[in-house]
TORPA-4810 file (N, C-alpha, C, O; in nm, 3 decimals):
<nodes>
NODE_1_13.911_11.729_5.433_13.869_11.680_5.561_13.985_11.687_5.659_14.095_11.639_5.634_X
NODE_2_13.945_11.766_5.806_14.065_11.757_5.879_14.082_11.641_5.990_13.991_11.616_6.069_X
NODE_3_14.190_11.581_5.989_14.237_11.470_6.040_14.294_11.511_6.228_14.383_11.592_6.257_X
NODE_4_14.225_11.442_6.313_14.237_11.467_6.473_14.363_11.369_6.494_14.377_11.253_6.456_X
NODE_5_14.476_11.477_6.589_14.607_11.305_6.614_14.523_11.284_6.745_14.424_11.344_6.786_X
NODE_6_14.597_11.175_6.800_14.494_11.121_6.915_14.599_11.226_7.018_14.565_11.219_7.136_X
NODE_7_14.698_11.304_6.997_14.760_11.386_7.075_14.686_11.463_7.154_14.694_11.460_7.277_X
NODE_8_14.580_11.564_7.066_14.498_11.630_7.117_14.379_11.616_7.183_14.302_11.711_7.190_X
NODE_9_14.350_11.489_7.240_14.269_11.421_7.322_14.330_11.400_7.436_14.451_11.377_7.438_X
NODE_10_14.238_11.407_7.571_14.298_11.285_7.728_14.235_11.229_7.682_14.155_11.237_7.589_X
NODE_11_14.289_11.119_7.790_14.176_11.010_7.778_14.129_11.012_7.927_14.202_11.010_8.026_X
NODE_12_13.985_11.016_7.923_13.924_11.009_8.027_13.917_10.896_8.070_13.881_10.805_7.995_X
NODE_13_13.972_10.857_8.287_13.950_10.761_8.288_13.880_10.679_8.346_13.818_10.720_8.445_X
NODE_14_13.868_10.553_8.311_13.781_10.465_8.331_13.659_10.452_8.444_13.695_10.415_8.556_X
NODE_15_13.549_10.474_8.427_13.484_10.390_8.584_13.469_10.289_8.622_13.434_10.196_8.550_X
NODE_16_13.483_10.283_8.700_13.445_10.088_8.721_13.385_10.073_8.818_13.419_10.136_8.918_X
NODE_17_13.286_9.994_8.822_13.174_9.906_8.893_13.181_9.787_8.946_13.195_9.680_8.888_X
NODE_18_13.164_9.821_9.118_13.118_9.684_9.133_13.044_9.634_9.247_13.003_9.684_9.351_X
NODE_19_13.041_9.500_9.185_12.932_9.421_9.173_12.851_9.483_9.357_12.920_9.554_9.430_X
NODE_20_12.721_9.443_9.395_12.659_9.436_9.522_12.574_9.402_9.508_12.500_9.471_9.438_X
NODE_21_12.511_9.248_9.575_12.425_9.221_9.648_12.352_9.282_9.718_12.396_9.358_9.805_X
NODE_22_12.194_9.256_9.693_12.096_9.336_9.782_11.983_9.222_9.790_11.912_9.177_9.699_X
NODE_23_11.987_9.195_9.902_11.914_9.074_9.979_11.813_9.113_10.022_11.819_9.233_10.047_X
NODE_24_11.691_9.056_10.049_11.567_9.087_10.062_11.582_9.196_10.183_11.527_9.305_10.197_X
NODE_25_11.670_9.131_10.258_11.632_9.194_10.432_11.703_9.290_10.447_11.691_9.358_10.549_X
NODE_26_11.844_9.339_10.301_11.869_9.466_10.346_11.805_9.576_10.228_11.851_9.689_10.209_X
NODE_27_11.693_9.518_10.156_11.610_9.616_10.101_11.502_9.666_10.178_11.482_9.787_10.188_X
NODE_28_11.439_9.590_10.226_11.358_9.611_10.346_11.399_9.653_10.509_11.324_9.663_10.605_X
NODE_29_11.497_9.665_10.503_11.538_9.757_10.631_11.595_9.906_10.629_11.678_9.950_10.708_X
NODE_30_11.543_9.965_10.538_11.620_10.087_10.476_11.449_10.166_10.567_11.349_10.095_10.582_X
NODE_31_11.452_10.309_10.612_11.400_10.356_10.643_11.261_10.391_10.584_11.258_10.444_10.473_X
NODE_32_11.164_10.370_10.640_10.962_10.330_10.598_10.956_10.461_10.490_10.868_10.465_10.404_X
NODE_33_11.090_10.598_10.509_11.012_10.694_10.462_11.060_10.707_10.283_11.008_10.775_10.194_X
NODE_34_11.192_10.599_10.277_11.231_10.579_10.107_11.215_10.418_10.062_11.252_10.373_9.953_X
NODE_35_11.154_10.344_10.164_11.095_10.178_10.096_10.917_10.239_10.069_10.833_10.317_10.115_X
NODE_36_10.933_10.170_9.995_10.754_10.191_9.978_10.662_10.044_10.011_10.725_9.939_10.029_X
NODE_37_10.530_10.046_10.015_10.502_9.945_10.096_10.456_9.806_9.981_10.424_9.831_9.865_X
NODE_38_10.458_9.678_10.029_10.424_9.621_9.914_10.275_9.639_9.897_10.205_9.695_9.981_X
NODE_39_10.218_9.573_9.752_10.121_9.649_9.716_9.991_9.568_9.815_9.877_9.613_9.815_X
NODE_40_10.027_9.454_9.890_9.928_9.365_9.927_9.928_9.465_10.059_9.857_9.408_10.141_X
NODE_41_9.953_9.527_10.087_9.996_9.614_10.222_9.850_9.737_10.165_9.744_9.770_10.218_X
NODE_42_9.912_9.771_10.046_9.823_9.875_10.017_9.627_9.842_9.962_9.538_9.909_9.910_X
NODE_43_9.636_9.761_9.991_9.492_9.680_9.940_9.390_9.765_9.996_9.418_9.798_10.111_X
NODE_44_9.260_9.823_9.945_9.162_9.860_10.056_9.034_9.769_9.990_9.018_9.773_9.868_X
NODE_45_8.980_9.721_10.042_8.871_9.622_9.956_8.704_9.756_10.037_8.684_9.802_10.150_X
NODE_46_8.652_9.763_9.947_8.483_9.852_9.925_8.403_9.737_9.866_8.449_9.637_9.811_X
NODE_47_8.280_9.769_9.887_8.163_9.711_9.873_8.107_9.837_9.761_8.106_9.956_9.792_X
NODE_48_8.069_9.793_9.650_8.023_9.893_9.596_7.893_9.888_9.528_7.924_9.813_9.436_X
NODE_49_7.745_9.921_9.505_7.653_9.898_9.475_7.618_9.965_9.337_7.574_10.080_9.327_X
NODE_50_7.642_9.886_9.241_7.596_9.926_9.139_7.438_9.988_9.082_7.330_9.961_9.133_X
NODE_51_7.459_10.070_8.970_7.306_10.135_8.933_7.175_10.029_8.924_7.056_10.060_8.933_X
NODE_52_7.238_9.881_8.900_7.112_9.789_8.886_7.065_9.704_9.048_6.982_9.613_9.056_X
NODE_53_7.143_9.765_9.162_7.173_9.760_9.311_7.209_9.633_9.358_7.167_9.573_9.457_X
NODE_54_7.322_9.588_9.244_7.380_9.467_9.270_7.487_9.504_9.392_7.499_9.627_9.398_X
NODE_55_7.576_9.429_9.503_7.620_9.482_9.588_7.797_9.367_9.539_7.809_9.245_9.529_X
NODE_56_7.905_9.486_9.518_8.010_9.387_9.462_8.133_9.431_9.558_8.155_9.551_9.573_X
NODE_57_8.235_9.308_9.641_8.336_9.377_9.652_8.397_9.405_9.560_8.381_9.354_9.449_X
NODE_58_8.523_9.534_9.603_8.603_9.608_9.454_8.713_9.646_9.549_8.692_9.695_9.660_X
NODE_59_8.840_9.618_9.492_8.958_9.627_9.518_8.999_9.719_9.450_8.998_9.736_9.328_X
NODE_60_9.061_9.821_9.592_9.169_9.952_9.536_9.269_9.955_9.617_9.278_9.891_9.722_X
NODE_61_9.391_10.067_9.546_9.498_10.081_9.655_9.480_10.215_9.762_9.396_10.304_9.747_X
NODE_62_9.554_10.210_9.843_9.530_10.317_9.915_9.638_10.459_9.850_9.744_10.433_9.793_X
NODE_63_9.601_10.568_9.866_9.690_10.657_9.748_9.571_10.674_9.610_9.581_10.767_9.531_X
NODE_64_9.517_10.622_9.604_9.392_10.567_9.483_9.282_10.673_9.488_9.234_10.708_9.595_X
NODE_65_9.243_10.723_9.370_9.098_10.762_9.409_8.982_10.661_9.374_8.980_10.570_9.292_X
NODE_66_8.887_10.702_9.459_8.772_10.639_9.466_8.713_10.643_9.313_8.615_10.569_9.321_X
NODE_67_8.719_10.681_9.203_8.686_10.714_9.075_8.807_10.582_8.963_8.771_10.498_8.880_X
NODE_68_8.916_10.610_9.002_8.963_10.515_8.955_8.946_10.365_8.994_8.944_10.279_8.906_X
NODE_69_8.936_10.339_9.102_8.896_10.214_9.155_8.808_10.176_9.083_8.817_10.101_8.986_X
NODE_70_8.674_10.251_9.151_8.510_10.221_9.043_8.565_10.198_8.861_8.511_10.109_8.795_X
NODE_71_8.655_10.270_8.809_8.689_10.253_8.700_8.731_10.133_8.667_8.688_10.082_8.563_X
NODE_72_8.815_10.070_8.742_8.961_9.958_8.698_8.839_9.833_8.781_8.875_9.718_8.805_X
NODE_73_8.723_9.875_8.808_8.656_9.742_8.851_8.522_9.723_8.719_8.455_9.624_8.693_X
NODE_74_8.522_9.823_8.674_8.433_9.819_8.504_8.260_9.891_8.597_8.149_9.855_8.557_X
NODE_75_8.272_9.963_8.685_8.164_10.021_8.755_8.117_10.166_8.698_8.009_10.225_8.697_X
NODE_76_8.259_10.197_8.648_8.193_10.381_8.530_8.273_10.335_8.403_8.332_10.233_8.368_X
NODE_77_8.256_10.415_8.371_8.327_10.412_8.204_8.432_10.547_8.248_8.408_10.663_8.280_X
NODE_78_8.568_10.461_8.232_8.653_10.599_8.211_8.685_10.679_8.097_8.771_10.767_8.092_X
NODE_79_8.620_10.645_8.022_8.617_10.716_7.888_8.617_10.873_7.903_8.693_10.962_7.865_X
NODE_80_8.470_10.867_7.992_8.369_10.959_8.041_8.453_11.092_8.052_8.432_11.190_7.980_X
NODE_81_8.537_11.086_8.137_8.576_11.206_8.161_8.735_11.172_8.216_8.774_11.056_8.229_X
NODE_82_8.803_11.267_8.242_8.951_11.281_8.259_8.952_11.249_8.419_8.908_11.324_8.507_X
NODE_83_9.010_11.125_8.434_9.025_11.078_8.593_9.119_11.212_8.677_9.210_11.281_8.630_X
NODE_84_9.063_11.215_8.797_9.117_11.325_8.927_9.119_11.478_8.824_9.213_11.555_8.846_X
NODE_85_9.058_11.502_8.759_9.042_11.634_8.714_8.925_11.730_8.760_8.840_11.741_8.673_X
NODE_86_8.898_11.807_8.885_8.802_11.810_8.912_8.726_11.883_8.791_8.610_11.857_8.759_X
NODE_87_8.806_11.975_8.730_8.739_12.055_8.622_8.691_11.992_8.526_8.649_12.069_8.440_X
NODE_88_8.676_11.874_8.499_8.631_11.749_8.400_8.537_11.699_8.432_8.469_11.630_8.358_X
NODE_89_8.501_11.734_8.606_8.412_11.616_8.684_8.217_11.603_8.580_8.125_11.683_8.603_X
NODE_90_8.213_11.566_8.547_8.056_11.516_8.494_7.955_11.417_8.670_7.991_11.373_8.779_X
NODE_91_7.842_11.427_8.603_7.770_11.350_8.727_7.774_11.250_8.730_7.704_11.188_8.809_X
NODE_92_7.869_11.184_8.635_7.914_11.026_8.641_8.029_11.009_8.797_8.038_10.931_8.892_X
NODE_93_8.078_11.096_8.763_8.170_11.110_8.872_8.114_11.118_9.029_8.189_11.130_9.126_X
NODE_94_7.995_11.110_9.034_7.944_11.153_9.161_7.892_10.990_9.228_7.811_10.913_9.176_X
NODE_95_7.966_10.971_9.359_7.927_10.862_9.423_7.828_10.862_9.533_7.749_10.944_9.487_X
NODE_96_7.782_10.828_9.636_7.689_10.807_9.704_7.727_10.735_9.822_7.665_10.632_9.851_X
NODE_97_7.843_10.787_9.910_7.885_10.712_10.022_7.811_10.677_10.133_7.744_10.776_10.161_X
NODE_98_7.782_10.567_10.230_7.713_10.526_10.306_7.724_10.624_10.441_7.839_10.653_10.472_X
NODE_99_7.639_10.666_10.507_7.655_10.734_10.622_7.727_10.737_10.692_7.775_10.844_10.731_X
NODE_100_7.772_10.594_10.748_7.844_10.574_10.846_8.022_10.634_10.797_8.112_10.661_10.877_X
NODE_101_8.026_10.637_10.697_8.189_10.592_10.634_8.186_10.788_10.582_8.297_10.841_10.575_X
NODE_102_8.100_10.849_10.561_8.113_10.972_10.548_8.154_11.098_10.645_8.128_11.218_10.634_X
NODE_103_8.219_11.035_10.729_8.244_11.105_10.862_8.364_11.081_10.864_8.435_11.160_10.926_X
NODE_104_8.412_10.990_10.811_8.517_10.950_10.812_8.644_10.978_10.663_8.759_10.953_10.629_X
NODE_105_8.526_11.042_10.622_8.633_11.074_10.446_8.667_11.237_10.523_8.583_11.269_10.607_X
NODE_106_8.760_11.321_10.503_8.781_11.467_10.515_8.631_11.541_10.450_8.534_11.495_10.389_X
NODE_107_8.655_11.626_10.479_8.518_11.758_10.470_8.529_11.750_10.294_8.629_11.692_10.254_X
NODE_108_8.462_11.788_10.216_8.426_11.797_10.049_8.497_11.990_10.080_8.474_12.073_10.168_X
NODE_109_8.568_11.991_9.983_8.625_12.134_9.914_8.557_12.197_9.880_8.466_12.136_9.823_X
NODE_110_8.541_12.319_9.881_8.424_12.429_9.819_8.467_12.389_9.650_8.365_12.382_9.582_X
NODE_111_8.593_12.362_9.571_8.507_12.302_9.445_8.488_12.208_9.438_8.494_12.182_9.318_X
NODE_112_8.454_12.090_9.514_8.359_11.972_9.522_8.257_12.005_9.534_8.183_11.959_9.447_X
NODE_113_8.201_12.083_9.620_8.065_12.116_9.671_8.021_12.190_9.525_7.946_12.116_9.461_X
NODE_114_8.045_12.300_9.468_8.054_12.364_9.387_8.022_12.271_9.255_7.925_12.294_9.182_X
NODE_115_8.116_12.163_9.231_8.039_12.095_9.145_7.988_11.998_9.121_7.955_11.951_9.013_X
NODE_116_7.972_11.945_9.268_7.801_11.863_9.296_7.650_11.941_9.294_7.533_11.907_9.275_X
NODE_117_7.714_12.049_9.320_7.548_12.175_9.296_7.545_12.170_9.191_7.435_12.147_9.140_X
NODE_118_7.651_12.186_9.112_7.644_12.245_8.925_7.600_12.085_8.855_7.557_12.077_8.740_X
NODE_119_7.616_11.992_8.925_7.602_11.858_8.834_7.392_11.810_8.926_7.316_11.720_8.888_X
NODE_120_7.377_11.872_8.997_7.233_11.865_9.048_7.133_11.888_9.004_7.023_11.846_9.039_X
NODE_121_7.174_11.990_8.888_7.059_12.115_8.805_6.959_12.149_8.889_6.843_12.111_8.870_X
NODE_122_7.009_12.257_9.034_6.864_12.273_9.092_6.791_12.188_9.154_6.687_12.225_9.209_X
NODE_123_6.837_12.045_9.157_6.740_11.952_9.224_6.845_11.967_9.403_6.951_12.025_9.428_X
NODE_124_6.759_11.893_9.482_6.775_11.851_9.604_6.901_11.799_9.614_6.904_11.680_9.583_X
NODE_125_7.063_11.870_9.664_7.179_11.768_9.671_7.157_11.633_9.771_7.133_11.640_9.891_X
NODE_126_7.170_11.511_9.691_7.176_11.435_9.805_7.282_11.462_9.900_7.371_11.542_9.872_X
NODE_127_7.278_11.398_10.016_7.358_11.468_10.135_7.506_11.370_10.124_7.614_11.411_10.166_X
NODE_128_7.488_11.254_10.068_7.579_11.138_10.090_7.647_11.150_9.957_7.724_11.057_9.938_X
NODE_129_7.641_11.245_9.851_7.717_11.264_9.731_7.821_11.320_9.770_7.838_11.414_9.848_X
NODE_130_7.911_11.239_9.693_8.075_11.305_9.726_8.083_11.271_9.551_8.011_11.202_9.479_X
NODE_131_8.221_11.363_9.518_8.280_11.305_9.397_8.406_11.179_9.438_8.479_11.151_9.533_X
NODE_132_8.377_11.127_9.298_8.444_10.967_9.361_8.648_11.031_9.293_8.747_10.982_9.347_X
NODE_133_8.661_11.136_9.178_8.803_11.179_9.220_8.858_11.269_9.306_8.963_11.333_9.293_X
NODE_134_8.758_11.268_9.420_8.819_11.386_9.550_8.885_11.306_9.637_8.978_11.341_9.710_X
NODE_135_8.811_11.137_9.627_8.789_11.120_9.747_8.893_10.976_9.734_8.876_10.876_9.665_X
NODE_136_9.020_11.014_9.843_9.163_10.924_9.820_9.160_10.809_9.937_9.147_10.833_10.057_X
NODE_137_9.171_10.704_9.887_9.159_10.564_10.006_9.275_10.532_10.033_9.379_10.502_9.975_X
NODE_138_9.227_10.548_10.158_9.345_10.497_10.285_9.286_10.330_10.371_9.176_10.276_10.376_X
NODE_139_9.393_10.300_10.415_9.341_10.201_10.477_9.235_10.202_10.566_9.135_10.133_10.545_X
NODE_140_9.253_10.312_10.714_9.096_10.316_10.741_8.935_10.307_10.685_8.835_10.275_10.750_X
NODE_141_8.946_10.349_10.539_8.832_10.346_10.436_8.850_10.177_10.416_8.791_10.136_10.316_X
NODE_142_8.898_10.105_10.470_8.857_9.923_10.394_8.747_9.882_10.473_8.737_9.876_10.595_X
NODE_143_8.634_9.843_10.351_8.530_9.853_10.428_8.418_9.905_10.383_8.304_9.864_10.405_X
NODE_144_8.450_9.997_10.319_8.349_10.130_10.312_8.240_10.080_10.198_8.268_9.987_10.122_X
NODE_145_8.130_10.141_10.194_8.003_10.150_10.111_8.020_10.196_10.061_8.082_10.288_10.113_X
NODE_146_8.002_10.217_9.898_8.002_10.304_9.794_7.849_10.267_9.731_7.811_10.151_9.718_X
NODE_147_7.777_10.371_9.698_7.661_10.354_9.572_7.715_10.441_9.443_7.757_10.557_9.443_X
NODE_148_7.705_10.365_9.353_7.697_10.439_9.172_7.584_10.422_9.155_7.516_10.319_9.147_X
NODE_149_7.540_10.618_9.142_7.418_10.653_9.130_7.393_10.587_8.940_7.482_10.546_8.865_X
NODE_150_7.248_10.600_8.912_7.206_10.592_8.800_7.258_10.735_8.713_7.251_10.846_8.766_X
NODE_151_7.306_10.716_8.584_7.335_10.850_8.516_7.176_10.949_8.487_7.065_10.920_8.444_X
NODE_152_7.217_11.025_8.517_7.135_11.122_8.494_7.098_11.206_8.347_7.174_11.267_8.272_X
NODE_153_6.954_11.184_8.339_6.879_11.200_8.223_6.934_11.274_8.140_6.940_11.247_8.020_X
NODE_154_6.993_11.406_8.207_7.112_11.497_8.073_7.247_11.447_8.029_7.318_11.481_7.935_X
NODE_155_7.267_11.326_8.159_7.409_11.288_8.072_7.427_11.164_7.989_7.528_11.105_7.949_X
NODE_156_7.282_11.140_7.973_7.251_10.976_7.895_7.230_11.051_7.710_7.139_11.117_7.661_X
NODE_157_7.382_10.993_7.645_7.381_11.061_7.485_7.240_11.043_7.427_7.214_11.084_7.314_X
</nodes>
């Protein structure tokens, strides 16, 4: 076994640290675009009408999709399918936004549209179906109507 003298070593030296205080008011005065907001800031509260047309508020954040919300309030089963994946989307995923508040979400993507036709089988698209992981809440959306349609006869095991 070969034996190291400590000759053939530096010694690297030391860092040292210290100490700083960070006080509420100089964490919060650092520029809006690297503080992030607190989460009561980010709140969007929906009204959401369940398949038995019970009418419930449901708390999400903004940054959030509309799919996870309905999820983390026990309104779909996230089991179902892979949250914000549109290629996963099933017709569970498909919400039913109120008129008024649909003007106000951005335009649906040709593969949203694409697979609200493919989750329709040929029937009549309702006009107020959006998918609930397209569709991201912002504060203007607090407020908004949501319906969770009934699952549909091919996707009931």
């Amino acid at each position: 076994m070969q034996r190291f003298s400590s000759s053939k070593f530096t010694k690297i030296p030391s860092i040292s640290y210290t100490k700083s205080i960070i006080t509420r008011s100089s964490a919060t005065s650092s520029s809006p675009s690297l503080s992030s907001k607190k989460v009561s800031d980010r709140i969007v509260k929906l009204f959401a009408i369940d398949p038995e047309g019970m009418k419930r508020e449901i708390i999400g954040l903004s940054g959030q999709t509309l799919l996870k919300t309905l999820a983390n309030n026990g309104l779909i089963d996230p089991e179902s399918h892979r949250l914000e994946d549109i290629d996963a989307c099933s017709a569970e995923c498909e919400v039913h936004i109120a008129q008024e508040w649909l003007q106000k979400l951005p335009p649906a993507s040709y593969d949203e549209q694409y697979v609200l036709k493919r989750n329709s089988r040929a029937r009549i698209l309702n006009k107020y179906a959006r998918l609930g992981c397209q569709v991201v809440l912002t504060p203007e959306l607090q407020g908004m109507v949501v319906a969770v349609p009934e699952p549909k006869p091919w996707d009931i095991p």
